[in-house]
C-alpha positions in Angstrom: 15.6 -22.6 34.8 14.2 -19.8 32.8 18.3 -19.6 30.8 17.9 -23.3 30.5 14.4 -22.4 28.6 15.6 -19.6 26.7 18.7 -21.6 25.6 16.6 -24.2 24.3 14.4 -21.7 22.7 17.6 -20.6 20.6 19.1 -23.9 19.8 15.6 -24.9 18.4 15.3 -22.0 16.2 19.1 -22.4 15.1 18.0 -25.6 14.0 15.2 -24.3 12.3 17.4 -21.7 10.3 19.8 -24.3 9.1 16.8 -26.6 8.5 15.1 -24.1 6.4 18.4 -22.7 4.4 19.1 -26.5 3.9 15.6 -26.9 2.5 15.7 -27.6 -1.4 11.8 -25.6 -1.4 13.1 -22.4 -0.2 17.1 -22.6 -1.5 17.4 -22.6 -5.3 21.4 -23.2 -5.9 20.9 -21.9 -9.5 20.0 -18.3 -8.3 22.4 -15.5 -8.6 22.2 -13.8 -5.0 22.8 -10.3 -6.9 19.9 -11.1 -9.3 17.2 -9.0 -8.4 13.6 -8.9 -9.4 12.8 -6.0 -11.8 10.2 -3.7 -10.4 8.2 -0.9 -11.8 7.0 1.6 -9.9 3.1 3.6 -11.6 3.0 7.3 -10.1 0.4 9.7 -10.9 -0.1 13.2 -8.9 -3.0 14.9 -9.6 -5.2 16.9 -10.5 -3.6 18.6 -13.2 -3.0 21.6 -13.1 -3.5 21.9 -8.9 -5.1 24.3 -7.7 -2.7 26.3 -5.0 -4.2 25.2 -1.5 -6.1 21.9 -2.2 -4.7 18.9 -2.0 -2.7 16.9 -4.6 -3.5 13.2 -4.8 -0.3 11.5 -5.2 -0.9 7.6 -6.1 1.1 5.3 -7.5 1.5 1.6 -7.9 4.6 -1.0 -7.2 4.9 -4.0 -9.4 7.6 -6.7 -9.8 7.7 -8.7 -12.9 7.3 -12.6 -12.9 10.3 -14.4 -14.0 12.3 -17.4 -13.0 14.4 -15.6 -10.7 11.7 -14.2 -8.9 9.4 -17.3 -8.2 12.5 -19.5 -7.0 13.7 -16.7 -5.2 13.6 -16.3 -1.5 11.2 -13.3 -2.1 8.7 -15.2 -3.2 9.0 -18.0 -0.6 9.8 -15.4 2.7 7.2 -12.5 1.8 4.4 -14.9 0.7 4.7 -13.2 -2.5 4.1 -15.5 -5.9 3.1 -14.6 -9.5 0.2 -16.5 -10.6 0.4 -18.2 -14.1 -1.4 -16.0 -16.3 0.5 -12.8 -14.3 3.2 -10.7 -16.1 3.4 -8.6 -13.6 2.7 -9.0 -9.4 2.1 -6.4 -7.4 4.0 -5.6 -4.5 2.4 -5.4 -0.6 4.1 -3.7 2.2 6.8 -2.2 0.7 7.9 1.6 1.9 8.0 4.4 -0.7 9.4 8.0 0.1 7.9 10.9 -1.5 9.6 13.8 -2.8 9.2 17.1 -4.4 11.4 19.9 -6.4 10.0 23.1 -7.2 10.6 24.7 -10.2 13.3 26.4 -10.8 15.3 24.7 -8.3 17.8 21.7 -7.9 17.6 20.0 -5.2 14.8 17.5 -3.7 12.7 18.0 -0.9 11.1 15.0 1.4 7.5 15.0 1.8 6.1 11.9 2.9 7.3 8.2 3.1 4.1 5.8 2.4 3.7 1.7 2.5 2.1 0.3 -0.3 -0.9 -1.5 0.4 -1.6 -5.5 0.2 -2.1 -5.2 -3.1 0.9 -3.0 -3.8 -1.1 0.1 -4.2 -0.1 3.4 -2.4 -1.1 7.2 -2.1 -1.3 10.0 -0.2 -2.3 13.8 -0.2 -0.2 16.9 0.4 -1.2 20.5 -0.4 -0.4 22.7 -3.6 1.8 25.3 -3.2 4.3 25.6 -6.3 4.6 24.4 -9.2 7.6 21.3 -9.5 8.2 17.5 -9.6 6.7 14.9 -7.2 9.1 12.0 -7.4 8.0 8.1 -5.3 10.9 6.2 -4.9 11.4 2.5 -3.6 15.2 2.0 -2.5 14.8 -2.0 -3.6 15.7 -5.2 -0.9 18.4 -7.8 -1.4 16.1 -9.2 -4.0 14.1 -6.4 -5.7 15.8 -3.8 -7.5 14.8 -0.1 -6.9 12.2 1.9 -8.8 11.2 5.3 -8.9 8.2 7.5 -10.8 8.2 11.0 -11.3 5.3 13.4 -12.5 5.0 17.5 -13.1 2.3 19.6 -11.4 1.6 23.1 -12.4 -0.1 25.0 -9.8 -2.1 28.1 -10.6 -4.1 30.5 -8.6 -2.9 33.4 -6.4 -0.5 33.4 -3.8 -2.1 35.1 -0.4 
């Protein structure tokens, strides 16, 4: 009995899938599936210059800019997101951003942190000073956002103990 229920269970939601794909609301035949909305990604560490041993704010903001593509897309329809009419710009909620850092002097980047951007597409964390270098925030993109990435230069002074 409980397969019979479960098989139900599936068949309804297949129809539910090809009901909602079928859907002119949520399909738009005119998009491009490799468009992609243009983001922006706003990062700020700070203070400047850092102080070695406190903590660096690192805060940033992720933003995707309102255009055709991106209210008939299925981003705006499947994440509930949707750029009001006197918006140039929406802000993205939920979306993960990693955190990096390249001291001076040096080539290669370092992982710090990986952070989710708030409701309102607003994100930050705090990590101590220790050398002077880069912080970089970068969002890898989806299927329908394309990838963004800020950078920003801290000098750290003070003595090393």
């Amino acid at each position: 009995m409980r397969r019979l229920a479960a098989g139900l269970a599936v068949a309804a939601l297949g129809a539910t899938m090809v009901a909602t794909a079928a859907s002119p609301a949520l399909a738009d035949p005119g998009l491009d599936p490799d468009a992609a909305g243009y983001t922006s990604l706003r990062f700020d560490a700070n203070p400047e210059p850092a102080w070695r041993g406190r903590p660096i704010n690192l805060e940033g903001k992720l933003s995707v800019q309102c255009d055709e593509d991106y209210i008939s897309g299925l981003v705006s329809v499947h994440h509930a997101d949707y750029c009001k009419d006197e918006e140039r710009w929406h802000r993205l909620g939920w979306k993960r951003i990693v955190i990096l850092f390249r001291p001076d002097g040096s080539g290669r980047w370092e992982y710090v942190d990986t952070v989710r951007t708030s409701g309102s597409g607003y994100f930050s964390t705090r990590v101590p000073a220790e050398t002077s270098g880069t912080f970089r925030a970068v969002f890898n993109g989806s299927r329908w956002l394309s990838p963004a990435e800020g950078k920003d230069w801290v000098r750290v002074v003070g003595h090393r103990h």
